[in-house]
C-alpha positions as CSV (number, residue, x, y, z in Angstrom):
1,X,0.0,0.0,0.0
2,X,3.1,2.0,0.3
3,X,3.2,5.4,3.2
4,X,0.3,5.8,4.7
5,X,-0.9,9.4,4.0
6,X,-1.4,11.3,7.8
7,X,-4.5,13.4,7.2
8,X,-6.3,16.1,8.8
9,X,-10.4,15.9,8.1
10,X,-12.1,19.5,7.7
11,X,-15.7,19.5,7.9
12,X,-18.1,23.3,6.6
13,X,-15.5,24.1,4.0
14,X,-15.9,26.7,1.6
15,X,-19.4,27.5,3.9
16,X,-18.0,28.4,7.4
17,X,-15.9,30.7,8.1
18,X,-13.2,29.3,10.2
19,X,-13.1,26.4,8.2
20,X,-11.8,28.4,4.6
21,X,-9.3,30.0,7.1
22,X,-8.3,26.9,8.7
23,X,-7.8,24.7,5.3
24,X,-5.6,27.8,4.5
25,X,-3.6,27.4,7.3
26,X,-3.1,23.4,7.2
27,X,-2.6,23.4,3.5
28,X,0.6,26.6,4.3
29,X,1.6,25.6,7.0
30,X,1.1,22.0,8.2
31,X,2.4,18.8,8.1
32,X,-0.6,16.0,7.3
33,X,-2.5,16.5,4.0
34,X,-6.1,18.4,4.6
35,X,-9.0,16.7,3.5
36,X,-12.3,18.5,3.1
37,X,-15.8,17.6,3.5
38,X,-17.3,19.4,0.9
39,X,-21.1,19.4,0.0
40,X,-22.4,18.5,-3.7
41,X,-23.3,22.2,-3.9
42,X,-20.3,23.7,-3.1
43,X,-18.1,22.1,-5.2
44,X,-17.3,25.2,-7.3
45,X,-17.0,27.5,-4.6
46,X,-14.4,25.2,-2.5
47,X,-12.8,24.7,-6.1
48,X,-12.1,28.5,-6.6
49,X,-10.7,28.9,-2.9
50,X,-8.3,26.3,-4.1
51,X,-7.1,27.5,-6.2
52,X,-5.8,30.6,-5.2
53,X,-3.3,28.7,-3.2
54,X,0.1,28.1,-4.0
55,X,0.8,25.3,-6.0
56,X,2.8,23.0,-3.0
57,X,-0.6,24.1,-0.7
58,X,-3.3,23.1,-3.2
59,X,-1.7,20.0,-3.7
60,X,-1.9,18.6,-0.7
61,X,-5.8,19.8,-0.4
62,X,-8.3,17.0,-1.3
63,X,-12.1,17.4,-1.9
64,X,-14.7,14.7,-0.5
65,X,-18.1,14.8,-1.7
66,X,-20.6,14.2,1.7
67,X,-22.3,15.8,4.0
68,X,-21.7,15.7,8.1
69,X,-25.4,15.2,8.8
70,X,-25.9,12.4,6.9
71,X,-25.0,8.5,7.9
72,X,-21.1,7.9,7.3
73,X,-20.7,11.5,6.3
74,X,-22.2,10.8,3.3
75,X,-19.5,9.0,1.9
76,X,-19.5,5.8,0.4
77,X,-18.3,3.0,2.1
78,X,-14.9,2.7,0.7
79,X,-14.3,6.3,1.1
80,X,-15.5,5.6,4.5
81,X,-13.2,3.3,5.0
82,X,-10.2,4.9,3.6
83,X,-10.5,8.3,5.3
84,X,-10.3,6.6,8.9
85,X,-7.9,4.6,8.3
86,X,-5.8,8.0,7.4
87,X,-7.1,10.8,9.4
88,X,-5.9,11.8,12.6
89,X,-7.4,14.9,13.3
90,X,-11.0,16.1,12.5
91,X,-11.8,20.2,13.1
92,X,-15.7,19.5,12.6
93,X,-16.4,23.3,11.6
94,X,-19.6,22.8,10.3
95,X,-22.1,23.5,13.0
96,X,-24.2,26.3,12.3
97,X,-23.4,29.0,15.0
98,X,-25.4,31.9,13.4
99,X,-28.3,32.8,16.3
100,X,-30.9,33.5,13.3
101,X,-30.2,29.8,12.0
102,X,-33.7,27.5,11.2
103,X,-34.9,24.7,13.8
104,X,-33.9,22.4,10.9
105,X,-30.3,23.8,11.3
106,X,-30.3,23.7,14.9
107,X,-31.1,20.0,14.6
108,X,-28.9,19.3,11.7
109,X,-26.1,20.2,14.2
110,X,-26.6,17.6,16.6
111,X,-27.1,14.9,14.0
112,X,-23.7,16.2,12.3
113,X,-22.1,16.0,16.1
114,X,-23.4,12.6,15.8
115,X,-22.2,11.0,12.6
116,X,-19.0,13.2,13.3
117,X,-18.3,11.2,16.8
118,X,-19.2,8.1,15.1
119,X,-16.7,8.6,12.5
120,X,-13.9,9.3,15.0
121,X,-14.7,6.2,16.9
122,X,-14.3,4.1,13.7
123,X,-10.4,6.1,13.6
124,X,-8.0,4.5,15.2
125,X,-4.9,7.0,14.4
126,X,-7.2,9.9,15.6
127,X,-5.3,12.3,18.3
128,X,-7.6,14.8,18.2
129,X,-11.4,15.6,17.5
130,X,-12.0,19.5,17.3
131,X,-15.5,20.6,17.8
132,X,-15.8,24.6,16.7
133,X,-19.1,25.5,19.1
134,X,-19.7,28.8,20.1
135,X,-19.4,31.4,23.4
136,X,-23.0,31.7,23.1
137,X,-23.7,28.0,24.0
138,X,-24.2,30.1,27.4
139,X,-27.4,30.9,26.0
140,X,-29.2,33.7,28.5
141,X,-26.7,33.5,31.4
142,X,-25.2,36.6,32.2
143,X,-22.1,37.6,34.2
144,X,-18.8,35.5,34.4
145,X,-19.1,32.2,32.5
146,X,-16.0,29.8,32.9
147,X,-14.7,27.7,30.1
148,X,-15.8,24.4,32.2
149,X,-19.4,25.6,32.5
150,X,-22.1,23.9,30.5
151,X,-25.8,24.0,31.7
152,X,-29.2,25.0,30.3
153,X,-30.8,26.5,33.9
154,X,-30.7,29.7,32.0
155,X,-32.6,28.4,29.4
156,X,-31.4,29.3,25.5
157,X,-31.9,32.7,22.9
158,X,-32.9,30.5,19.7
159,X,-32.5,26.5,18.2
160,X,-29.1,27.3,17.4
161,X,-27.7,27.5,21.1
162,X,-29.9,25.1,22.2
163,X,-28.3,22.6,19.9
164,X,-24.6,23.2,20.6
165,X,-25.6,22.4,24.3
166,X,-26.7,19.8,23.1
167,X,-23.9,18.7,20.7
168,X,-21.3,19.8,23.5
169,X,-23.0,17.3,26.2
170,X,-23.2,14.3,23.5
171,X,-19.3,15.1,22.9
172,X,-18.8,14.9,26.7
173,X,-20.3,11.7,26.9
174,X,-17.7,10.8,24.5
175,X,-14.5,12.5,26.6
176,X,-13.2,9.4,28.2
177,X,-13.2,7.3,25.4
178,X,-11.6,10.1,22.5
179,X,-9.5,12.9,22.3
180,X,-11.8,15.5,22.5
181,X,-11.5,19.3,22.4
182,X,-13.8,22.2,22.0
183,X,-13.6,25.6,20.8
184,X,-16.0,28.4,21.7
185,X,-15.1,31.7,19.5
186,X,-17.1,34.8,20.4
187,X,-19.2,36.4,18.3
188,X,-16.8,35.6,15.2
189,X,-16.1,38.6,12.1
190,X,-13.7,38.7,9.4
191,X,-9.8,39.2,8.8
192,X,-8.7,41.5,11.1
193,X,-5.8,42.2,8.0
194,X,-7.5,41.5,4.4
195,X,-11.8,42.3,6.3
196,X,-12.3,39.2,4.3
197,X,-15.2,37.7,5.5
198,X,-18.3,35.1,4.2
199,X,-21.6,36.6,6.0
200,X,-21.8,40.4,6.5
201,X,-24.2,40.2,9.5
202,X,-23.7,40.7,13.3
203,X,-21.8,44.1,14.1
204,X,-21.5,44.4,10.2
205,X,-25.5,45.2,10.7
206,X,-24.6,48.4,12.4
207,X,-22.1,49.6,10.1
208,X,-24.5,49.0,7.5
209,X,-27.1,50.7,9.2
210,X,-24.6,53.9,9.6
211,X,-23.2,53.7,5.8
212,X,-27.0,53.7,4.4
213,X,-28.0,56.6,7.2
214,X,-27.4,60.2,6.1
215,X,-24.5,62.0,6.8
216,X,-25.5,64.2,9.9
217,X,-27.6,60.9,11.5
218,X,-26.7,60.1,15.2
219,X,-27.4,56.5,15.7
220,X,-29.6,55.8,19.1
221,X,-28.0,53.6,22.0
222,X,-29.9,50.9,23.8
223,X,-30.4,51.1,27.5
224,X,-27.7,48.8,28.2
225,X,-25.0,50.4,27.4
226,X,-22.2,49.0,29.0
227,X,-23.0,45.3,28.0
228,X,-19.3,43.9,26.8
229,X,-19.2,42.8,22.9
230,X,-16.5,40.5,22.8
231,X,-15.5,40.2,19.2
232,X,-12.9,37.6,17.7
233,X,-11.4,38.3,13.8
234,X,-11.6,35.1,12.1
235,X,-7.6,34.9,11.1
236,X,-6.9,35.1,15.1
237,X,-9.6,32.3,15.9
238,X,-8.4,29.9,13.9
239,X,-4.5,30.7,15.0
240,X,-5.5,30.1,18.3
241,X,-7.3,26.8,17.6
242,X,-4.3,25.6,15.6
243,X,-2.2,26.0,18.1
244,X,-4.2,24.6,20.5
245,X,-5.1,21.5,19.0
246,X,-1.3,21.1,18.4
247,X,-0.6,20.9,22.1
248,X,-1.6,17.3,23.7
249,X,-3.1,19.2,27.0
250,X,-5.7,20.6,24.9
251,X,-7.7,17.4,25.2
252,X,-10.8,16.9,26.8
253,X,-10.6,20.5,27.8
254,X,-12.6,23.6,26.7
255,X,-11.8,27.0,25.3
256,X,-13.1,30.5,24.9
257,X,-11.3,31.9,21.9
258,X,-12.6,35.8,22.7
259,X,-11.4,39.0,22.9
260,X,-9.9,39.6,26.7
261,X,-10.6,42.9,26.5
262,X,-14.1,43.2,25.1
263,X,-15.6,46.5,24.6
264,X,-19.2,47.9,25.8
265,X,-22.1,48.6,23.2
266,X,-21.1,52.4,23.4
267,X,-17.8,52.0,22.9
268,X,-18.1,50.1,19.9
269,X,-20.8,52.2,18.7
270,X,-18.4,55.3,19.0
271,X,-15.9,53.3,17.0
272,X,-17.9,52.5,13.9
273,X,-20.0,56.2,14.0
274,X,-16.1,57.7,13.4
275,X,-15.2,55.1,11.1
276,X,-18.2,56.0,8.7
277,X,-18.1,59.4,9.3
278,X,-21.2,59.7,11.5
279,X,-21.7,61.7,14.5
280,X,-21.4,60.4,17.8
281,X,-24.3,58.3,18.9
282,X,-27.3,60.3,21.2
283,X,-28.2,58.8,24.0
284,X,-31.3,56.0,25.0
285,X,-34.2,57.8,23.1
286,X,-37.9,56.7,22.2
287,X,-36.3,56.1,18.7
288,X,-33.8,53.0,20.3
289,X,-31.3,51.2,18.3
290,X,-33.6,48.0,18.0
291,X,-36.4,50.1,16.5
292,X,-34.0,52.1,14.1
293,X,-32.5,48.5,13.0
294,X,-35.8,46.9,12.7
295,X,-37.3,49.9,10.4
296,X,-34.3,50.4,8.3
297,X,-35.2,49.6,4.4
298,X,-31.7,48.0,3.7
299,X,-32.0,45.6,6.3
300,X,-35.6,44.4,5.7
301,X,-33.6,40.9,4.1
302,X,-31.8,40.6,7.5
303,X,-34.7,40.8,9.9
304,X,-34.3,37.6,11.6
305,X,-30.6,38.0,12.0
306,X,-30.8,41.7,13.5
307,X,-33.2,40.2,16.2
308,X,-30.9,37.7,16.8
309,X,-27.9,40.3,16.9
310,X,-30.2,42.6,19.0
311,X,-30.7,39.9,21.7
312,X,-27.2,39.5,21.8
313,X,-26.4,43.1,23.0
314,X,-28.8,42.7,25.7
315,X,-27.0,39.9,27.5
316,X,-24.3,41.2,29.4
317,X,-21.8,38.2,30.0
318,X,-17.7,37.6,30.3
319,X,-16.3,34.7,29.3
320,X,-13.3,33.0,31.1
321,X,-10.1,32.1,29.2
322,X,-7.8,31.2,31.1
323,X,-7.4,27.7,29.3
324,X,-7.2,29.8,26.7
325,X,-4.2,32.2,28.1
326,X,-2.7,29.0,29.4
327,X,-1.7,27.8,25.8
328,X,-1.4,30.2,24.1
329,X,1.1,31.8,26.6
330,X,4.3,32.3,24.4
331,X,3.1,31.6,21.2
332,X,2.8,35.5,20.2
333,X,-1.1,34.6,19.5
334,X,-3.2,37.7,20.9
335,X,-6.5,38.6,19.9
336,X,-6.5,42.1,17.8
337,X,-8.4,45.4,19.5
338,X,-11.5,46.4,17.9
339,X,-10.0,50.1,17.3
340,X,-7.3,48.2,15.0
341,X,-9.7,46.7,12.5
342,X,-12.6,48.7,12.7
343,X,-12.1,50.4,9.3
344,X,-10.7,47.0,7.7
345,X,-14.4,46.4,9.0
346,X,-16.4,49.4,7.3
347,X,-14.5,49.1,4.4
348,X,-15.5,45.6,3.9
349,X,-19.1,46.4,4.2
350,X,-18.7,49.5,1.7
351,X,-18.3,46.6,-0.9
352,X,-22.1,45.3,-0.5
């Protein structure tokens, strides 16, 4: 059969976010060959990130036709088989993290958790199983929320939480048995260097909002002001996670990839009304920000996802990282401050 090929397994590529980073990243910089779950529908796309690589990176990229929620990945048997027998790591990106995602989404993620854990059980070179979650697995707690906490007393914001929770506690049950390790990004936005990014929603909304607002508008503030935003650039996310994943402590452990600063609402509402020219925003008025979002023509297509965005900014929660800090100590890996990408930001959304 000759050398056995040592294989990385990415599930969500070219969909998620992290995962188009993250096959960047393997295929550059790492050592086992990256191969990529790729949906029948997404062939083209996943095609055209290719190949804009370098030759030596695109070659050792390989496309597999499936689909995590279905039995076996969707593959066929022999591919099955064949894709075990070489992979030692899986990053299972896929999960749908967006809090406007469909109840048919939210359950797609815990069968995809599923078939995912099922697949790594049938591995037996597999060192690591990376499961991207989210912060907001936390749901409606509020206040400090440590990387080891996992409960639904609190109860959940949408399906989409709901179903990591659920997806996190089915990989726990798992914990003893496989090398397990989860990531939870914070509310996740594009390259902090190039403002590349796949979904212009989230804190994108605003600066939309701001861009499509005339010149002398002063955007309202909620009540909560002072609720902490803790925003992650995708190109540091999936740094972090690499090296994490790397290090053999990282299993069966947990970890917030968020900003340890974050900033309030107001703060990062001054930062995008200077970065689009606006004046600085009034204060808590009958006119709020939820109403002026809600009402505003351009973002009629987004209505589901600005509710989703606006419930965000009204939970008022830090996230622990100290497993986070722990490995990432000395590796010259720091999450970027909003002030340093905030026009990288605006003039990404400038382009829609």
């Amino acid at each position: 059969m000759g050398t056995l090929v040592r294989s990385v397994l990415v599930t969500g590529f070219p969909g998620r976010q992290p995962a188009v980073h993250l096959v960047r990243a393997l295929a550059t910089h790492g050592e086992r060959s990256v191969c990529c779950l790729v949906s029948e529908s997404r062939q083209d796309r996943a095609l055209e990130l290719l190949d804009a690589l370098p030759a030596s990176a695109r070659e050792r990229v390989s496309l597999w036709v499936g689909d995590p929620r279905s039995m076996d990945l969707g593959l066929s048997g022999e591919e099955f088989a064949v894709l075990t027998e070489r992979v030692e790591v899986i990053h299972h990106c896929a999960s749908i993290t967006d809090p406007a995602g469909t109840q048919e989404e939210a359950a797609g993620n815990v069968r995809a958790a599923a078939e995912v854990l099922e697949f790594a059980e049938a591995a037996p070179r597999l060192k690591r199983l990376v499961f991207w979650s989210s912060a907001t697995v936390s749901g409606n707690r509020e206040g400090f929320v440590k990387e080891t906490d996992l409960d639904d007393g609190m109860g959940f914001r949408n399906p989409i939480e709901e179903s990591l929770y659920r997806a996190e506690r089915m990989l726990g049950e798992s914990a003893d048995e496989l090398p397990i390790v989860v990531l939870r990004p914070a509310l996740m936005v594009g390259d902090s260097i190039t403002g590349e990014v796949e979904d212009v929603n989230g804190l994108y909304l605003l600066i939309r909002f701001l861009l499509s607002a005339p010149d002398d508008y002063r955007i309202p503030t909620p009540s909560r002001t002072g609720v902490r935003i803790s925003a992650v650039p995708v190109d540091y996310a999936v740094k972090a996670a690499v090296h994490i994943a790397e290090d053999e402590t990282s299993i069966g452990r947990t970890f917030h990839i968020v900003d340890p600063k974050p900033v309030t609402v107001q703060h990062a509402l001054n930062l995008f009304a200077e970065a689009t020219g606006r004046p600085s925003p009034r204060e808590h008025d009958p006119l709020n920000l939820a109403t002026a979002l809600m009402r505003a023509p351009g973002l009629q297509r987004f209505r589901n996802t600005t509710r989703a965005f606006l419930d965000h900014l009204k939970t008022d929660v830090i996230y622990d990282d100290r497993n986070t800090r722990e490995l990432l100590a000395g590796a010259a890996i720091s999450c970027p401050a909003l002030e340093t990408y905030v026009d990288t930001m605006v003039a990404r959304a400038q382009q829609d």
